[in-house]
C-alpha positions in Angstrom: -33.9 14.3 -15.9 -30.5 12.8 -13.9 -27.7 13.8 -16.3 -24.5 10.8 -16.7 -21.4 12.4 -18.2 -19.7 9.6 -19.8 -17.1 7.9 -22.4 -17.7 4.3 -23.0 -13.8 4.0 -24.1 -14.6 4.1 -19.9 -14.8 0.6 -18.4 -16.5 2.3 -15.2 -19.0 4.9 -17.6 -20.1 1.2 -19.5 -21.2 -0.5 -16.3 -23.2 3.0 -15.3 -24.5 2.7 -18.9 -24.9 -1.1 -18.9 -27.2 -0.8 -15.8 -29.0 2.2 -16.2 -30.2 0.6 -19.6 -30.6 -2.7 -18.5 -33.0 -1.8 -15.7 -34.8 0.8 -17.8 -33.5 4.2 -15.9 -34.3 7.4 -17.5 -31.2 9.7 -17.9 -29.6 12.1 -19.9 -26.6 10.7 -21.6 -23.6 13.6 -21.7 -20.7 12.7 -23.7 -17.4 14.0 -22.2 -14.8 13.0 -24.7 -11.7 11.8 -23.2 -10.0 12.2 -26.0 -10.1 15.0 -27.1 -9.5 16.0 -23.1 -13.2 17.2 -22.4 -12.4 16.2 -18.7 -10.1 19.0 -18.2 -12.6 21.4 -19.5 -13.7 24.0 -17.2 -17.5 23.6 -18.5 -16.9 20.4 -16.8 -15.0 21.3 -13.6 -18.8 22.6 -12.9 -19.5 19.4 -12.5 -16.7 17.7 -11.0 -13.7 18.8 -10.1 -12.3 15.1 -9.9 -12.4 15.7 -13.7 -12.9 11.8 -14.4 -15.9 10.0 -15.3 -18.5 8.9 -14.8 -20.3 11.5 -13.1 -23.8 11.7 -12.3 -26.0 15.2 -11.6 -29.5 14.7 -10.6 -31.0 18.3 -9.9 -28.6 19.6 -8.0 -27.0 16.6 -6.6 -23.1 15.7 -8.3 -22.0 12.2 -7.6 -19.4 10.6 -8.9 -16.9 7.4 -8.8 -19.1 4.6 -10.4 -19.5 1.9 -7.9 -21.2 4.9 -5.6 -23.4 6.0 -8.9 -24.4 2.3 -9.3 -25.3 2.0 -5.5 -27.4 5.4 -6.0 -29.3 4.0 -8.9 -29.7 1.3 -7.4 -31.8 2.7 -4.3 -33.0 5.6 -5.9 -35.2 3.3 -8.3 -36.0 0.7 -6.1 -39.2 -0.2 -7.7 -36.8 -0.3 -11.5 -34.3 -2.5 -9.8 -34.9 -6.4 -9.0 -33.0 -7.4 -6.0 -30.9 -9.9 -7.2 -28.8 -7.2 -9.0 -27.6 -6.1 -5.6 -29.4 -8.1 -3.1 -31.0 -7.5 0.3 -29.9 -10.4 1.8 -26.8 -9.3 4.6 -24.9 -12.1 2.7 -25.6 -11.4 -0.6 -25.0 -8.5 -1.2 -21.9 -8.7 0.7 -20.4 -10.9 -1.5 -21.4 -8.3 -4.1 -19.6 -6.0 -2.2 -16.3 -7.9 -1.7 -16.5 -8.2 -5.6 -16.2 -4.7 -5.9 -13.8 -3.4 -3.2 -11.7 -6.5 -4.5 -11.8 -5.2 -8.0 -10.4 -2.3 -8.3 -6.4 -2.9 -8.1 -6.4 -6.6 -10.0 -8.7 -6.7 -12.9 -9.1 -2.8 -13.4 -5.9 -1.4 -12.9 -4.7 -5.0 -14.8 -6.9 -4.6 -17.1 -6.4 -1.1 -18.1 -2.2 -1.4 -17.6 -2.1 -4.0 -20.6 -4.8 -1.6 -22.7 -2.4 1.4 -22.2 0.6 -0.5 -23.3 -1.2 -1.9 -25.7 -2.6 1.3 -27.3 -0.4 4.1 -25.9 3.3 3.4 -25.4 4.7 3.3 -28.8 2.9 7.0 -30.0 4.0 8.0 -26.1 7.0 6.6 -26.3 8.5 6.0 -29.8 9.4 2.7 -29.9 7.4 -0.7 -29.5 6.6 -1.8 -25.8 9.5 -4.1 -24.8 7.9 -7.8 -24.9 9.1 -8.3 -21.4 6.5 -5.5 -19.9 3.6 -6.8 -22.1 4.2 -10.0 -20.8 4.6 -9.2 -17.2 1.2 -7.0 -17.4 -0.5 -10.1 -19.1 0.6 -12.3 -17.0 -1.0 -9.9 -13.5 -3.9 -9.8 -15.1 -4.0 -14.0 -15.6 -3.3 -14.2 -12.1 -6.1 -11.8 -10.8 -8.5 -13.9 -13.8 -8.1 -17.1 -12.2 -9.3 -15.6 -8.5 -12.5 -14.0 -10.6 -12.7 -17.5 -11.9 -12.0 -20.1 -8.8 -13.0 -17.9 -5.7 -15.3 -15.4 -7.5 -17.7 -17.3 -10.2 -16.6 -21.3 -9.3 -19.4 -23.4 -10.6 -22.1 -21.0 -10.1 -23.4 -19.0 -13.2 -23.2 -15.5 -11.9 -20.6 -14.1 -9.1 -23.1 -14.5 -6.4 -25.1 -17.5 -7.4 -27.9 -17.7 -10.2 -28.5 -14.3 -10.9 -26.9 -11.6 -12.3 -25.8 -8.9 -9.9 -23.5 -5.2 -10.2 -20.7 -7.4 -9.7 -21.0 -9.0 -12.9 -21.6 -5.8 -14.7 -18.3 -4.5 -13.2 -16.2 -7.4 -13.9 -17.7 -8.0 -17.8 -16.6 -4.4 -18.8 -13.5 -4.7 -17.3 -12.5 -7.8 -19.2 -13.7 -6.5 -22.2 -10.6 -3.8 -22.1 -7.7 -5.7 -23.0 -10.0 -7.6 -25.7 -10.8 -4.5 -27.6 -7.1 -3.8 -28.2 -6.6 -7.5 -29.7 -5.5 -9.8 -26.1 -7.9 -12.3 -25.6 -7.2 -12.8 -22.2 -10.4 -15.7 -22.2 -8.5 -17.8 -24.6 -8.1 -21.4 -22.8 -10.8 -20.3 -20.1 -14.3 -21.7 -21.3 -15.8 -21.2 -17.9 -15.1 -17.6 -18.4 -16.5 -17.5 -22.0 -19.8 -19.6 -21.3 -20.1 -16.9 -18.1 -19.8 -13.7 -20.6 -22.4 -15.0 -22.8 -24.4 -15.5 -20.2 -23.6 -12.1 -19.0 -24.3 -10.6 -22.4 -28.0 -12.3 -23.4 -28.9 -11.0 -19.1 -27.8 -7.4 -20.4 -29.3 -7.8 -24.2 -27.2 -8.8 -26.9 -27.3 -5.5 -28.7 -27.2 -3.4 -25.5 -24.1 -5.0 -24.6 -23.1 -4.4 -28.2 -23.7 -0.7 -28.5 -21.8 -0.4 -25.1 -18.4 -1.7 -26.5 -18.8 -0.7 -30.0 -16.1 2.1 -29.1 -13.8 -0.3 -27.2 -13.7 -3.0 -29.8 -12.4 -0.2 -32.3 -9.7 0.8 -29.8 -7.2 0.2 -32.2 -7.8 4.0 -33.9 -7.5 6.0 -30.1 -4.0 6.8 -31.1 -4.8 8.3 -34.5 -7.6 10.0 -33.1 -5.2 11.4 -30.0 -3.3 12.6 -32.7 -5.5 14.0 -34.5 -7.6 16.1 -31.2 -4.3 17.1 -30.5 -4.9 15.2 -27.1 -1.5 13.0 -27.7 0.3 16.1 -26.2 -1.9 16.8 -23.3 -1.6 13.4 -22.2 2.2 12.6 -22.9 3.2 13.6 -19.1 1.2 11.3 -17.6 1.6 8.5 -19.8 5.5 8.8 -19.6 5.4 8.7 -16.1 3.1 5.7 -15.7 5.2 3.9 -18.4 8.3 4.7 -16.7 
C-alpha cells in the first residue's frame, strides 16, 4: 500500500490528507513528528533526504513536495478522481495551476510567517513579538487574501467555477494556519467565510475536522517543543528567520 509520511500541524501534509480521503485513496498514513524533530531522523533520510513533508513512497517510488504528490494522486487513480478536482479542460486546469504556482510566496509563506510569530518568537526569543512585526505580517497576508478573494474566487463558489478543485484544498488549509493560533484573518470577509463552508461540507464536515484538530490546538506546540526537547534543535533557524 502507498505510504504518506505526514504531520497535519503541516498545511501541505493536510491538503495530501484532505484529498487522499476525500476521494477515497488507499494509503498508509506515517506520522513524522515535527516536533519532536522526526524529519531529521536518519530512519527518515531513507526516505527523503529533503527531510520535509509530506512525502509519498509507493513501492519503490519516493515523491515528495505536495502539489507534485497531489498531481500523482491525482493521475495515478484516475478512475477515484472526478475531473473537476483538477480538470481536463486546457483552461481549467490551468487556472488550477496558476492557483498553485501563485500560492506559494503570498498565502503560504504569509500564512505560516504570522503562525511562527504567533507561536514561536517569544519561547525563541524571550520577549513578546514587537506589535509592529505582527502587524506588518497580518497586514501581507490581508493583501495576498483579497487577490484569493477578487481575482481568485470573485463571485463564483469554488476557485475555478462551480466545483471544487486542488486549488481549493490548497488554499483552505493554508488559511486555516493563522486561525489555529487565534488570528481570524476571515473576520469582515463573508465571501471568504460562506466559500470555507462550502469548502468544508465538499470535503465532509468531520474529515475536515479531524484534519485540523492539531492545528486548532496550536496554542500547546511550544510547551510540547519544550517538553521533546525540540525548542533547542529548532532555535537556529527560528532566530534567523525572526531576525
Amino acid at each position: 500500500m502507498m505510504e504518506l509520511y505526514l504531520d497535519l500541524h503541516s498545511q501541505p501534509c493536510r491538503s495530501v490528507f484532505l484529498f487522499a480521503k476525500a476521494v477515497g485513496i488507499p494509503f498508509e498514513f506515517k506520522l513524522i513528528n515535527l516536533v519532536a524533530g522526526q524529519q531529521y531522523s536518519e530512519e527518515f533520510a531513507k526516505i527523503s533526504m529533503m527531510r520535509k513533508v509530506p512525502a509519498m513512497k509507493d513501492g519503490g517510488f519516493v515523491l515528495t513536495e505536495s502539489i507534485a504528490i497531489l498531481k500523482y494522486l491525482v493521475q495515478k487513480y484516475s478512475s477515484l478522481v472526478a475531473d473537476h478536482w483538477y480538470p481536463a479542460d486546457l483552461q481549467q486546469r490551468a487556472r488550477v495551476n496558476e492557483y498553485l504556482s501563485w500560492q506559494h510566496m503570498s498565502i503560504r509563506a504569509q500564512g505560516s510567517k504570522v503562525f511562527l510569530l504567533k507561536t514561536m518568537f517569544l519561547p525563541v526569543m524571550g520577549f513578546e513579538v514587537p506589535q509592529e512585526k505582527m502587524d506588518a505580517a497580518v497586514e501581507d497576508l490581508n493583501q495576498s487574501l483579497n487577490l484569493l478573494e477578487e481575482k481568485f474566487l470573485q463571485n463564483k463558489p469554488f476557485i475555478i467555477g462551480d466545483k471544487i478543485s486542488l486549488a481549493d484544498v490548497v488554499a483552505i488549509v493554508e488559511i486555516m494556519q493563522p486561525i489555529g493560533v487565534g488570528v481570524n484573518v476571515l473576520e469582515g470577509r463573508p465571501k471568504l467565510i460562506a466559500w470555507r463552508e462550502r469548502v468544508k461540507k465538499e470535503l465532509g464536515v468531520k474529515l475536515f475536522d479531524e484534519a485540523h484538530e492539531l492545528i486548532m490546538k496550536a496554542s500547546s506546540v511550544p510547551q510540547m517543543l519544550q517538553e521533546s526537547g525540540g525548542l533547542e534543535l529548532f532555535k537556529p533557524q527560528f532566530k534567523k528567520m525572526f531576525g
